[in-house]
C-alpha positions as a LaTeX table, in Angstrom:
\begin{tabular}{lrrr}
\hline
Residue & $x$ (\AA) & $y$ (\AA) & $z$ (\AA) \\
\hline
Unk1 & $-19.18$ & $-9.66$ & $-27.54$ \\
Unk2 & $-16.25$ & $-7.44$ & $-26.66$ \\
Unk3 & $-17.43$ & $-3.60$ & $-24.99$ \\
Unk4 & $-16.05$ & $-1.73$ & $-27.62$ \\
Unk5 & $-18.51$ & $-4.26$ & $-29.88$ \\
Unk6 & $-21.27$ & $-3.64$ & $-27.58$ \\
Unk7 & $-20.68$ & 0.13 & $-27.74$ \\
Unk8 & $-20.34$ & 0.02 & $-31.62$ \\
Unk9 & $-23.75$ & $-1.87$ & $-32.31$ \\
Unk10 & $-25.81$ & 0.58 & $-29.66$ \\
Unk11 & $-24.18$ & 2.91 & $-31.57$ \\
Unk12 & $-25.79$ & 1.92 & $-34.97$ \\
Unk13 & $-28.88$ & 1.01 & $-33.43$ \\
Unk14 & $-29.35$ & 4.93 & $-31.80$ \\
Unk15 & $-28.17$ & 6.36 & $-35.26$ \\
Unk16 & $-31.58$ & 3.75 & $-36.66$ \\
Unk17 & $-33.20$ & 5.75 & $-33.77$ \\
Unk18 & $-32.58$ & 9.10 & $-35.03$ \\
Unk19 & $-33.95$ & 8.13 & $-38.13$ \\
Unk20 & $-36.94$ & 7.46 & $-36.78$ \\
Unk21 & $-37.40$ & 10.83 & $-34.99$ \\
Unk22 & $-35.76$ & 9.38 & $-31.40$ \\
Unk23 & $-34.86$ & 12.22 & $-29.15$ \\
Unk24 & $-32.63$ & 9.76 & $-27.36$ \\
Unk25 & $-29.98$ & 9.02 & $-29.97$ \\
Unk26 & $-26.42$ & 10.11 & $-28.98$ \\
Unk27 & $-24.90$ & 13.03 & $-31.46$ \\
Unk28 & $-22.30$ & 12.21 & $-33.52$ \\
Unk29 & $-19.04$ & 14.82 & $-32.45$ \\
Unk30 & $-18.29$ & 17.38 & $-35.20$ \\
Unk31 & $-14.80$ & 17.28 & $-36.48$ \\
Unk32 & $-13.06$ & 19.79 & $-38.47$ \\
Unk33 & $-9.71$ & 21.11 & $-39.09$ \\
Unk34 & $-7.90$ & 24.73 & $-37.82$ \\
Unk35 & $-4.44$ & 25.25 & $-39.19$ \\
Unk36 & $-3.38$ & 21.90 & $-39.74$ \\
Unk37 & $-4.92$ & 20.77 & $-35.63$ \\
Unk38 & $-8.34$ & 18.62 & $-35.54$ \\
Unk39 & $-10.70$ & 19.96 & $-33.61$ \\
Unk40 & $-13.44$ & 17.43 & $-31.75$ \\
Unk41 & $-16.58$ & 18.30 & $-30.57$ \\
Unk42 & $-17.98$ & 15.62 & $-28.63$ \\
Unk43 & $-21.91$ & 16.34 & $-27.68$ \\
Unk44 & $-22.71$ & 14.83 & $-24.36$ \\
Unk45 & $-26.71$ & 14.95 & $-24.93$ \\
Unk46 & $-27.56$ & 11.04 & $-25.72$ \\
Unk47 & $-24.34$ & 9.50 & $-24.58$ \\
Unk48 & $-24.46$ & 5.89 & $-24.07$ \\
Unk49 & $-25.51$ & 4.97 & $-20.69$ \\
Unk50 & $-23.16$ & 2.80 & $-18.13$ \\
Unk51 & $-23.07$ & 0.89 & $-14.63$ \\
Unk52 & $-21.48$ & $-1.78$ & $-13.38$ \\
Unk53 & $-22.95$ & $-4.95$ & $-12.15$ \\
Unk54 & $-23.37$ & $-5.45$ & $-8.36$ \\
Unk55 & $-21.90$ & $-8.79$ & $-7.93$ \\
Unk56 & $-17.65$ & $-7.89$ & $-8.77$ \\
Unk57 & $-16.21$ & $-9.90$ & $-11.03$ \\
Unk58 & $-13.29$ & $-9.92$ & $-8.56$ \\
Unk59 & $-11.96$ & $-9.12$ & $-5.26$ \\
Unk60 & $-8.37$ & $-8.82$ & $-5.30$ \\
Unk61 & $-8.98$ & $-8.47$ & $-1.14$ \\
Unk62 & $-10.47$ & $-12.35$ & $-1.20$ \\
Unk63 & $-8.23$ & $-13.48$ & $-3.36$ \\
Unk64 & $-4.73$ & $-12.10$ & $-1.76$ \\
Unk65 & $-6.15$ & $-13.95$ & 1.51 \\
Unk66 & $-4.99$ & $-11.05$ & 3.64 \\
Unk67 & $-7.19$ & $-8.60$ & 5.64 \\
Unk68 & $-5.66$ & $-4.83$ & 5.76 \\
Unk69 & $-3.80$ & $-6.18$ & 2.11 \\
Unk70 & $-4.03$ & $-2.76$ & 0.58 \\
Unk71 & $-3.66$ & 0.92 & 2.69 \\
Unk72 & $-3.57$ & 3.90 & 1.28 \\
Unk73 & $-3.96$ & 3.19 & $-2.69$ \\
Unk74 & $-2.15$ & 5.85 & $-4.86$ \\
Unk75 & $-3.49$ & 4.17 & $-7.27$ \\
Unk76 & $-3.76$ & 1.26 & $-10.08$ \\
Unk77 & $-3.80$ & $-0.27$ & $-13.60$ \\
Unk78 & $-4.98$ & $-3.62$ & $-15.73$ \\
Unk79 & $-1.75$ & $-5.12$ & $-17.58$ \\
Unk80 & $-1.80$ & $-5.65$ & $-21.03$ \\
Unk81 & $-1.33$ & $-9.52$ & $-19.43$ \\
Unk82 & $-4.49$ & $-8.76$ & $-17.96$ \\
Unk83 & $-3.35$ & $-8.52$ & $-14.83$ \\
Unk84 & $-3.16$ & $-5.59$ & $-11.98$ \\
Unk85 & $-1.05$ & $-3.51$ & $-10.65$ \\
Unk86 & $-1.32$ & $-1.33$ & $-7.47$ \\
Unk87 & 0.71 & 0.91 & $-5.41$ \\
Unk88 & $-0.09$ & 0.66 & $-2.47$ \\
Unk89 & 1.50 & 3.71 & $-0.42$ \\
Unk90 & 0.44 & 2.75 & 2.86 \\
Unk91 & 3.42 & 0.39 & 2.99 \\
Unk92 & 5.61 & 2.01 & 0.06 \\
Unk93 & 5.12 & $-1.67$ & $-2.30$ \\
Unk94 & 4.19 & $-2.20$ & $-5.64$ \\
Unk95 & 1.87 & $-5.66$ & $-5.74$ \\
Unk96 & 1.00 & $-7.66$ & $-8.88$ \\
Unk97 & $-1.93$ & $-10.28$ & $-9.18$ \\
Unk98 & $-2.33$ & $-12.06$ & $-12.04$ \\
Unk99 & $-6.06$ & $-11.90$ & $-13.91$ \\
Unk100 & $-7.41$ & $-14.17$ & $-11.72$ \\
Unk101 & $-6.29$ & $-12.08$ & $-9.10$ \\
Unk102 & $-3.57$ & $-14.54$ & $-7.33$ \\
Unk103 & $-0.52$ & $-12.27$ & $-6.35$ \\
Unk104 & 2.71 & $-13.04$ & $-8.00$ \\
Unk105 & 4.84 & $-10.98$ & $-6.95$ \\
Unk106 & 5.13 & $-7.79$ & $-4.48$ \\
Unk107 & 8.02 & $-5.70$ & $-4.58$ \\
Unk108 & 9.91 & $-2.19$ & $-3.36$ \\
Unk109 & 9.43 & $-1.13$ & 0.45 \\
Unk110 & 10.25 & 1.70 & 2.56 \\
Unk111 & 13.76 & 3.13 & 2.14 \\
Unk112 & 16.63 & 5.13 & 0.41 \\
Unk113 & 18.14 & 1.97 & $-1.45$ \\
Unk114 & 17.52 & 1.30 & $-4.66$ \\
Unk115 & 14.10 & $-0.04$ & $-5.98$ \\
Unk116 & 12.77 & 1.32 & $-2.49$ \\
Unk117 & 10.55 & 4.13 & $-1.95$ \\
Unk118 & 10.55 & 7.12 & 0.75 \\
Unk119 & 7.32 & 8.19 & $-1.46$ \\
Unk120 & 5.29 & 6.30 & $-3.38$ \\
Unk121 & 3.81 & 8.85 & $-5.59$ \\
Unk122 & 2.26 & 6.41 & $-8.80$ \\
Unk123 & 2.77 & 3.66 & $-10.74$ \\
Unk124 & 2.36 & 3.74 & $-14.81$ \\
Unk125 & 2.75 & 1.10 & $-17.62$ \\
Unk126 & 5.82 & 1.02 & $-20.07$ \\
Unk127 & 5.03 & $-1.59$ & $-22.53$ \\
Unk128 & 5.17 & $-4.12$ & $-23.07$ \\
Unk129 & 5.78 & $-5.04$ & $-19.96$ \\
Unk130 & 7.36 & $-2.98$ & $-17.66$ \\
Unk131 & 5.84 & $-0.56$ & $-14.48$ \\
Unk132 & 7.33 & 2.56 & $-14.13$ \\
Unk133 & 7.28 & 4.17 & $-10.14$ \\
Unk134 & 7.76 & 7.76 & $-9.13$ \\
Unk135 & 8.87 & 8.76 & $-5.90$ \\
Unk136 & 8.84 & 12.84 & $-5.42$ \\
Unk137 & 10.46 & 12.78 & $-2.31$ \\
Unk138 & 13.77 & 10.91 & $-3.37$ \\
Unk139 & 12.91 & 12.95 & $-7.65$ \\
Unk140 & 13.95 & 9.40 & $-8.41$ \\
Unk141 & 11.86 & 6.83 & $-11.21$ \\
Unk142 & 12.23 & 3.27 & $-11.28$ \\
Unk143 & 11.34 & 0.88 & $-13.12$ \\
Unk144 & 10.73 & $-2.63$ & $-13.09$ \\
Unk145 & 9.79 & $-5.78$ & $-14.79$ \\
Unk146 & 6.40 & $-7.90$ & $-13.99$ \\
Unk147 & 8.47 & $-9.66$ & $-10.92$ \\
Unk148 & 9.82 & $-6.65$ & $-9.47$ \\
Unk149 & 13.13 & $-6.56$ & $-10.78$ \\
Unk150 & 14.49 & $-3.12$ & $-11.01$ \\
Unk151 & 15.64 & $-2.73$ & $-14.32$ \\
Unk152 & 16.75 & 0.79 & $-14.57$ \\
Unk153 & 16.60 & 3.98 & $-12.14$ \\
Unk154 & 16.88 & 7.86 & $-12.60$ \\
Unk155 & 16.65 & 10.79 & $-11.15$ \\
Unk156 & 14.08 & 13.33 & $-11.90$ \\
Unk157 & 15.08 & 16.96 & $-12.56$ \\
Unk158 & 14.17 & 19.26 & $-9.62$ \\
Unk159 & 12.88 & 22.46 & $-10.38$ \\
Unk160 & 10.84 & 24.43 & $-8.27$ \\
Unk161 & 8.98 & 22.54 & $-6.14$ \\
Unk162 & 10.68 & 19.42 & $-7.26$ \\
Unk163 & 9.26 & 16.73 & $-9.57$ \\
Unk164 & 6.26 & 14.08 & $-9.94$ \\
Unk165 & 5.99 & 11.93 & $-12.97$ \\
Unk166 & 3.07 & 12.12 & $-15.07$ \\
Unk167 & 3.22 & 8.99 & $-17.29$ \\
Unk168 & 5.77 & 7.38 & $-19.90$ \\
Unk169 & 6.04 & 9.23 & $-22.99$ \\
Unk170 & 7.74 & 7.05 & $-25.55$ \\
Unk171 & 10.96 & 4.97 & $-25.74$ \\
Unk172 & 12.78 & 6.62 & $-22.91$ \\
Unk173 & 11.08 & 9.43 & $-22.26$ \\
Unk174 & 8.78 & 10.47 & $-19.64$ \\
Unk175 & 6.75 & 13.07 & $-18.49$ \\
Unk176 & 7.42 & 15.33 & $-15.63$ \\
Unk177 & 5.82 & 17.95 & $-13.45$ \\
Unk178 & 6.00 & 20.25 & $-10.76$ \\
Unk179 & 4.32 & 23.76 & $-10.28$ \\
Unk180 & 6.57 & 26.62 & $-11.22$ \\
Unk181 & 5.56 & 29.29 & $-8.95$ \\
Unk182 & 6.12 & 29.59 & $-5.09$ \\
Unk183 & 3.57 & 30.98 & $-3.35$ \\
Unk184 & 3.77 & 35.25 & $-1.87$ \\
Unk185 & 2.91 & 35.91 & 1.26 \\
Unk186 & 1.44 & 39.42 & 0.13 \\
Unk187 & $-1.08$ & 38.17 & $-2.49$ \\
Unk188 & $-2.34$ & 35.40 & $-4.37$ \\
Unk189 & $-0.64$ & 35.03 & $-7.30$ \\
Unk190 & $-1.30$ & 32.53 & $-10.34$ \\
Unk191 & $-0.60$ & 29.32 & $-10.22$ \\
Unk192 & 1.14 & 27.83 & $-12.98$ \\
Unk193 & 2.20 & 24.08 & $-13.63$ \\
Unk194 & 5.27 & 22.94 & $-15.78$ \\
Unk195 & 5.09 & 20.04 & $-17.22$ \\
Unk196 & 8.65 & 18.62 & $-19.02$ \\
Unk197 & 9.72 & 16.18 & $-21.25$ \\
Unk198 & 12.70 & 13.93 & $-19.80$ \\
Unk199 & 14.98 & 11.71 & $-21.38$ \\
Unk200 & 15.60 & 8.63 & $-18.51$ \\
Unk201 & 18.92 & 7.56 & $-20.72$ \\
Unk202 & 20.24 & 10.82 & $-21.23$ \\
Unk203 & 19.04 & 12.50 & $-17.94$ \\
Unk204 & 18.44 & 15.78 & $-20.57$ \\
Unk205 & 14.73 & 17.72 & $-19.81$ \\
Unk206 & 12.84 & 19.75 & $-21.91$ \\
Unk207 & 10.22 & 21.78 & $-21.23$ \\
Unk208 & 6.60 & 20.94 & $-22.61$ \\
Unk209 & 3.44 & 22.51 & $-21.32$ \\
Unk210 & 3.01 & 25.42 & $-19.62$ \\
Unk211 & $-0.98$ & 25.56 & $-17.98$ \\
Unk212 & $-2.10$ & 28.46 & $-15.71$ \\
Unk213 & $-4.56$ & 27.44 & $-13.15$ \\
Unk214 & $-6.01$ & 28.59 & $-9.83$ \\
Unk215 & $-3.97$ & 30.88 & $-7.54$ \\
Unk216 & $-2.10$ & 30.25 & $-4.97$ \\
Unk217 & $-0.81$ & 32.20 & $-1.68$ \\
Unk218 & $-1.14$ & 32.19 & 2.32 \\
Unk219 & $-4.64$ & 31.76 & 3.70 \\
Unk220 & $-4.33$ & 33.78 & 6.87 \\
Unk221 & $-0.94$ & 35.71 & 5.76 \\
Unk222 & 1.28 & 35.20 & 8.98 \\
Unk223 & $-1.42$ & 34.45 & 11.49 \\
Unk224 & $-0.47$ & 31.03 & 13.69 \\
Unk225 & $-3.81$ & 29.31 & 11.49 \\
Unk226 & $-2.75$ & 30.51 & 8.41 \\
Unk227 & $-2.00$ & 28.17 & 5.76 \\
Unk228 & $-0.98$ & 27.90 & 1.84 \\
Unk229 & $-3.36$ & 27.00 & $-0.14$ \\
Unk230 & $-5.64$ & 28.69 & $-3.64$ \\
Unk231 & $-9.33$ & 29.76 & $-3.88$ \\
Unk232 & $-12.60$ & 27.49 & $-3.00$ \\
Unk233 & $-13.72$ & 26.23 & $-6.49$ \\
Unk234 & $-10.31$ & 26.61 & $-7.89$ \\
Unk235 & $-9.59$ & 24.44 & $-11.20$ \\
Unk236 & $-6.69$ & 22.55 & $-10.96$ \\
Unk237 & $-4.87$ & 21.12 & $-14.62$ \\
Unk238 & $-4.71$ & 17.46 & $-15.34$ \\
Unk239 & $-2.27$ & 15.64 & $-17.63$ \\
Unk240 & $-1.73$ & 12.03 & $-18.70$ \\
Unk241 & 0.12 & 10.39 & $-21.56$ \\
Unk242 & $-1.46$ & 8.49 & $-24.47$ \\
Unk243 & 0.64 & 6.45 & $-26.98$ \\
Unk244 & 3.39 & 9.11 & $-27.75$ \\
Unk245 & 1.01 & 12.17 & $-26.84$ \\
Unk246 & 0.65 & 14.51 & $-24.09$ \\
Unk247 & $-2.66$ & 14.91 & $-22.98$ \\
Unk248 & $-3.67$ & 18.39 & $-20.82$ \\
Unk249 & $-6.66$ & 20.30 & $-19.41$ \\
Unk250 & $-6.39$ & 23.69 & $-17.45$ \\
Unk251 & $-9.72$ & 22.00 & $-15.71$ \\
Unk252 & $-11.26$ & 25.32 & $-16.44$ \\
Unk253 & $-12.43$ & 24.74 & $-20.27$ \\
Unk254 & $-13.85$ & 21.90 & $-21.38$ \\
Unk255 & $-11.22$ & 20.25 & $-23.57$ \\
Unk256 & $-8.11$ & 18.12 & $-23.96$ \\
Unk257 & $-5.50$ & 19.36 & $-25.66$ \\
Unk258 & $-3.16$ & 16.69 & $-27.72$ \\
Unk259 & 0.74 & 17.05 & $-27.63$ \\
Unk260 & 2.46 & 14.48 & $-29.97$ \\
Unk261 & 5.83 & 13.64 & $-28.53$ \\
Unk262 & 4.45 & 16.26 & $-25.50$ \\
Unk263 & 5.63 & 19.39 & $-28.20$ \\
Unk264 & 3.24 & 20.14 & $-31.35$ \\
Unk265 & $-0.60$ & 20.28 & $-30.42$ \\
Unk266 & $-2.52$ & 18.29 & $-32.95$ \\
Unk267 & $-6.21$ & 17.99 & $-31.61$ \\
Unk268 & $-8.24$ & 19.26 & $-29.20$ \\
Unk269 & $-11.34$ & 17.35 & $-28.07$ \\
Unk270 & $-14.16$ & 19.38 & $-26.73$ \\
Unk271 & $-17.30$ & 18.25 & $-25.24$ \\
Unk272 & $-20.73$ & 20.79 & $-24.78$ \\
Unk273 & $-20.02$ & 21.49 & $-20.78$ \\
Unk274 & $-21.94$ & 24.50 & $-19.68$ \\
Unk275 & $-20.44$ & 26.94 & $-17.29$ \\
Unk276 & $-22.15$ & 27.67 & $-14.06$ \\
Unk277 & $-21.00$ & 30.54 & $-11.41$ \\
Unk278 & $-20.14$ & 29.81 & $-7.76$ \\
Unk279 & $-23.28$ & 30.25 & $-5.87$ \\
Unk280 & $-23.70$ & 31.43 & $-1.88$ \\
Unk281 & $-25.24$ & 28.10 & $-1.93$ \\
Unk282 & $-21.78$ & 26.54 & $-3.38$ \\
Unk283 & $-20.00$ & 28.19 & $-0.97$ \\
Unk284 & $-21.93$ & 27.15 & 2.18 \\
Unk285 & $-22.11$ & 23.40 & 1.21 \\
Unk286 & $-18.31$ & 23.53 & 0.80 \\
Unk287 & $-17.98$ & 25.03 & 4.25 \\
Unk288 & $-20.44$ & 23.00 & 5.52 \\
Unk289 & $-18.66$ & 19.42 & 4.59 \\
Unk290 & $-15.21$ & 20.93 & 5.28 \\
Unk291 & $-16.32$ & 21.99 & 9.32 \\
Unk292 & $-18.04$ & 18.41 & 9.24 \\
Unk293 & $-14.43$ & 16.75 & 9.08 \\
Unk294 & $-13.08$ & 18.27 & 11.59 \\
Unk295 & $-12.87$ & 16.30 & 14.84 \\
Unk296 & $-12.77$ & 18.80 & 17.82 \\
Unk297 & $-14.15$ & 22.07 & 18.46 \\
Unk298 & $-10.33$ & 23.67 & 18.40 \\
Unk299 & $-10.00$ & 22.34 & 14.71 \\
Unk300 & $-13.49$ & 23.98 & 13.82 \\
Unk301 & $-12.62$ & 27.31 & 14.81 \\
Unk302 & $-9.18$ & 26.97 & 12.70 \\
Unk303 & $-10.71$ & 25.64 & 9.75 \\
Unk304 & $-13.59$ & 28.48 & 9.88 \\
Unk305 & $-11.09$ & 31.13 & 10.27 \\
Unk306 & $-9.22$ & 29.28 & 7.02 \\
Unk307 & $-12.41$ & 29.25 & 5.34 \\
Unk308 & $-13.22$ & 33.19 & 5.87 \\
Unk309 & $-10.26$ & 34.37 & 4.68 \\
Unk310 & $-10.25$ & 31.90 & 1.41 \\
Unk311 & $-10.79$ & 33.78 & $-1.70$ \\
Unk312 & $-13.62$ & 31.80 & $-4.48$ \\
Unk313 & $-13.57$ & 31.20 & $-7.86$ \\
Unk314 & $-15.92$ & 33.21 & $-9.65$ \\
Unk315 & $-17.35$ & 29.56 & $-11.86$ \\
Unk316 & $-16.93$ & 25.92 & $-10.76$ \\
Unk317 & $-14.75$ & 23.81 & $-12.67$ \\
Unk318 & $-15.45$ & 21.82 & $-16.44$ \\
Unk319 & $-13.75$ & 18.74 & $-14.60$ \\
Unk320 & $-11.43$ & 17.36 & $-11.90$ \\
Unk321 & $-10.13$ & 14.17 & $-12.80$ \\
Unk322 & $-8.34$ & 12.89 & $-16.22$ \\
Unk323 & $-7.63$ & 9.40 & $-17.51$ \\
Unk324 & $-6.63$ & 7.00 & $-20.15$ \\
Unk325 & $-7.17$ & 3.86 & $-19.96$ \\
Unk326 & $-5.91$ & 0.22 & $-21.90$ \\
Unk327 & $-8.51$ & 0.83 & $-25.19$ \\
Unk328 & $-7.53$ & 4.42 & $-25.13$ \\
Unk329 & $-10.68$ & 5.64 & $-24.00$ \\
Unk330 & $-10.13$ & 9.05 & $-22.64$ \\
Unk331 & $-12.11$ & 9.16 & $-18.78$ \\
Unk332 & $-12.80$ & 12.89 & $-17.52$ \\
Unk333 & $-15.21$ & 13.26 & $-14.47$ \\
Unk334 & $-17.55$ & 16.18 & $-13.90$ \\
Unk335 & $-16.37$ & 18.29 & $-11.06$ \\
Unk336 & $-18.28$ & 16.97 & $-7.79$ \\
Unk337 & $-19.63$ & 19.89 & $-6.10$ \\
Unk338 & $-20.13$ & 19.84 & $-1.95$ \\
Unk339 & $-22.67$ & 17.35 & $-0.82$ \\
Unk340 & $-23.25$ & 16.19 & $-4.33$ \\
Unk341 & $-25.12$ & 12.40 & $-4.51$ \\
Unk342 & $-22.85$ & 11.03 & $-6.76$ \\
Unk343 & $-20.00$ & 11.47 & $-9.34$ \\
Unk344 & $-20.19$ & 11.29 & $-13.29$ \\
Unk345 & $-17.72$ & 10.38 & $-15.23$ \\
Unk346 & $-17.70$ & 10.72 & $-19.15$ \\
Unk347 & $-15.61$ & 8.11 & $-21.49$ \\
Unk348 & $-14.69$ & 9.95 & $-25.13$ \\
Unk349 & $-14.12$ & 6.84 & $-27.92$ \\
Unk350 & $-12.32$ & 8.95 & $-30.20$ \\
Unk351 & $-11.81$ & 5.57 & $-32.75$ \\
Unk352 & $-15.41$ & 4.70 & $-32.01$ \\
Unk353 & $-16.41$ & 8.51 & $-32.18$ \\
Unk354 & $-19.01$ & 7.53 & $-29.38$ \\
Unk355 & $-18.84$ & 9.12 & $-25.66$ \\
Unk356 & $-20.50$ & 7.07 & $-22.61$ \\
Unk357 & $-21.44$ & 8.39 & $-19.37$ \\
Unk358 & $-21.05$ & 6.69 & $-16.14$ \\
Unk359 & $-22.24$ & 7.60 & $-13.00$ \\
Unk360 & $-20.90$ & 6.39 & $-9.38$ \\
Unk361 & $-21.98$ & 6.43 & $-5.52$ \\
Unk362 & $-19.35$ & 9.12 & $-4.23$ \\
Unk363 & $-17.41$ & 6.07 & $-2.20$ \\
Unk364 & $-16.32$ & 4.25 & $-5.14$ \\
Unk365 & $-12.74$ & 5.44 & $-6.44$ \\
Unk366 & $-12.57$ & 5.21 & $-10.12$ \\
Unk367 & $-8.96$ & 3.72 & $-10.43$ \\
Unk368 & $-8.70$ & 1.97 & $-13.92$ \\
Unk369 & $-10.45$ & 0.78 & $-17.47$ \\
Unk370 & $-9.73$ & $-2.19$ & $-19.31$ \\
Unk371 & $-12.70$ & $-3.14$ & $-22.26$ \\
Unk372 & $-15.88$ & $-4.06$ & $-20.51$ \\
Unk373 & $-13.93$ & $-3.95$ & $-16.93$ \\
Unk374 & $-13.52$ & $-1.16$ & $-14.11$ \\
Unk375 & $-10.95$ & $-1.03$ & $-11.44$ \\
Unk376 & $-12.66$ & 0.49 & $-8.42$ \\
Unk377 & $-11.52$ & 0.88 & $-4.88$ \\
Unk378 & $-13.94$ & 0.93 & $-2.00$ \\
Unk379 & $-13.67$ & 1.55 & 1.85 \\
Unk380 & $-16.16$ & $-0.78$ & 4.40 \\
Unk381 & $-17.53$ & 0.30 & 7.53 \\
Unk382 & $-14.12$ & $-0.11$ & 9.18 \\
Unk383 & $-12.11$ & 1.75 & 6.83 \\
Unk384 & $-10.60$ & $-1.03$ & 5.29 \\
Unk385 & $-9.45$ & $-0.40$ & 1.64 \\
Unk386 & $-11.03$ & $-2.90$ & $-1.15$ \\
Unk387 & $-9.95$ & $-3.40$ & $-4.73$ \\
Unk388 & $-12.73$ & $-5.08$ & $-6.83$ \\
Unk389 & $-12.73$ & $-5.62$ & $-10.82$ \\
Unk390 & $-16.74$ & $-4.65$ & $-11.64$ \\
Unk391 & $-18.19$ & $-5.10$ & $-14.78$ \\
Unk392 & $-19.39$ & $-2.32$ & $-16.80$ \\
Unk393 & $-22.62$ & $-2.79$ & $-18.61$ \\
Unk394 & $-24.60$ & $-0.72$ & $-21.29$ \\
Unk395 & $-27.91$ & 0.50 & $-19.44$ \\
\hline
\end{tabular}
């Protein structure tokens, strides 16, 4: 039995439940139509319960038969072959197992040539079976097939503070974005992001998105420990692509707003997130586990001056991380206050109208979805990065 199956029949069984008076029966989301957009409220009361199994499926550290194999993880993906994919930063390569985690082929390297990488910002699928890499530093995509054959290049229009690629939109289009303010050294001003629609064939860019969130300015003004940076608690806005939409949140409300072809809004899904203000206790747990990274007492007294001239955001965030992933589940995780025990994701099934919830230690870095399987990396007592396929189980 598939995930989506599993999901599906515990699913009909809770909607038996509520039949029967059970107060634990998920709520089905209301949907209704404004001007032509669908509207989606998703209840998060009753949603279907996740972990994942203790014992990993797979360990793509074991299997690649190389200690240190993966530093500095921007991130990674299941392949529609069921493989993976992972960019691993650390040493500016792209690395591809197959889906019983052998590696067949690693590719890209640091360097100004093409196919090579001065940045390695992320990876993304084109299908059906292509990766797409974005390098910031050089504005420059590439892409290549499973074998790491560069198959076409481009460079990214730079505006502002230059360019980072968001995902691939359709055909040849992709998905930009860079933040379109620069930051005053007399106040904090808003902070805006500017996400655009570009055309890899072409090389022509149009603007999609515009999303206002946070501030920005200089912590400190001109004093020797100031620094640039927004407000404690600020939101921050999230975007990914979804076959032939744009997908955005200002991180602020709780909703995702659908673009199709990253222009015309047609849906919004909204879940029942209540907003809290930032407490003094907020505030002192953030300033508590900021001062506790900081390895000598000259760095402490920086980062406290830092911290008492940082402005905070009057409520905490509705999230701070946004994904997609192969079934087209939509993955947004709760914003994880200071010193919080653990971190909770939430999974929207907008075919299966169902929404699961997921909870993880704090460690564990959710990094991709594929059916009844969860890409997580993990760090042991030496720092050492791990990749490990986990399965995810209904509770």
């Amino acid at each position: 039995m598939t995930f989506r199956s599993m999901v599906g029949s515990v699913a009909i069984i809770c909607a038996i439940s509520a039949c029967t008076g059970s107060e634990s029966a998920p709520r089905t989301p209301t949907v209704r139509d404004s001007a032509g957009i669908q509207i989606v409220e998703q209840p998060l009361s009753g949603a279907i319960e996740l972990s994942i199994a203790a014992d990993p499926l797979l360990d793509l550290s074991n299997t690649a038969g190389t200690a240190g194999e993966f530093y500095r993880v921007a991130n990674a993906m299941f392949l529609p072959s069921g493989g993976i994919a992972v960019a691993n930063a650390g040493t500016f390569e792209v690395k591809v197992f197959d889906s019983d985690g052998s590696p067949t082929a690693t590719f890209g390297g640091r360097g100004e040539g093409p196919g090579e990488f001065q940045f390695l910002h992320r990876i993304y699928p084109v299908p059906p079976d292509r990766i797409i890499a974005s390098d910031p530093r050089q504005s420059r995509i590439s892409v290549f097939d499973l074998d790491g054959t560069l198959v076409d290049d481009a460079q990214m229009p730079v505006t502002g503070t230059g360019a980072a690629l968001i995902g691939h939109l359709a055909g040849d289009t992709v998905v930009t974005w860079h933040y379109a303010v620069r930051p005053s050294l007399e106040e904090f001003i808003p902070l805006v992001h500017q996400y655009t629609l570009y055309s890899m064939r072409t090389g022509e860019s149009q603007p999609s998105e515009r999303i206002e969130a946070g501030i920005i300015g200089f912590i400190g003004g001109m004093a020797d420990w100031g620094v640039g940076g927004g407000a404690m608690f600020d939101p921050e806005a999230h975007a990914v692509t979804l076959d032939g939409h744009l997908l955005v949140s200002d991180g602020v409300t709780p909703e995702v707003r659908f673009l199709e072809r990253g222009l015309d809004l047609v849906r919004v899904l909204r879940w029942d997130h209540t907003t809290t203000d930032v407490t003094p206790a907020d505030v002192e747990a953030y300033r508590e586990a900021v001062l506790a990274r900081q390895d000598t007492p000259r760095d402490r007294e920086m980062m406290t001056k830092q911290l008492d001239a940082t402005p905070v955001a009057d409520h905490i965030p509705s999230l701070d991380a946004l994904h997609v992933d192969t079934d087209g589940r939509i993955w947004i995780r709760e914003f994880v206050r200071p010193l919080q025990e653990n971190q909770v994701w939430y999974a929207f099934d907008l075919d299966e109208t169902t929404v699961s919830v997921l909870r993880l230690p704090l460690e564990v870095q959710w990094l991709h979805a594929s059916g009844d399987r969860l890409l997580v990396l993990e760090r042991d007592e030496l720092d050492v990065e791990q990749i490990r396929v986990c399965r995810l189980r209904i509770m």
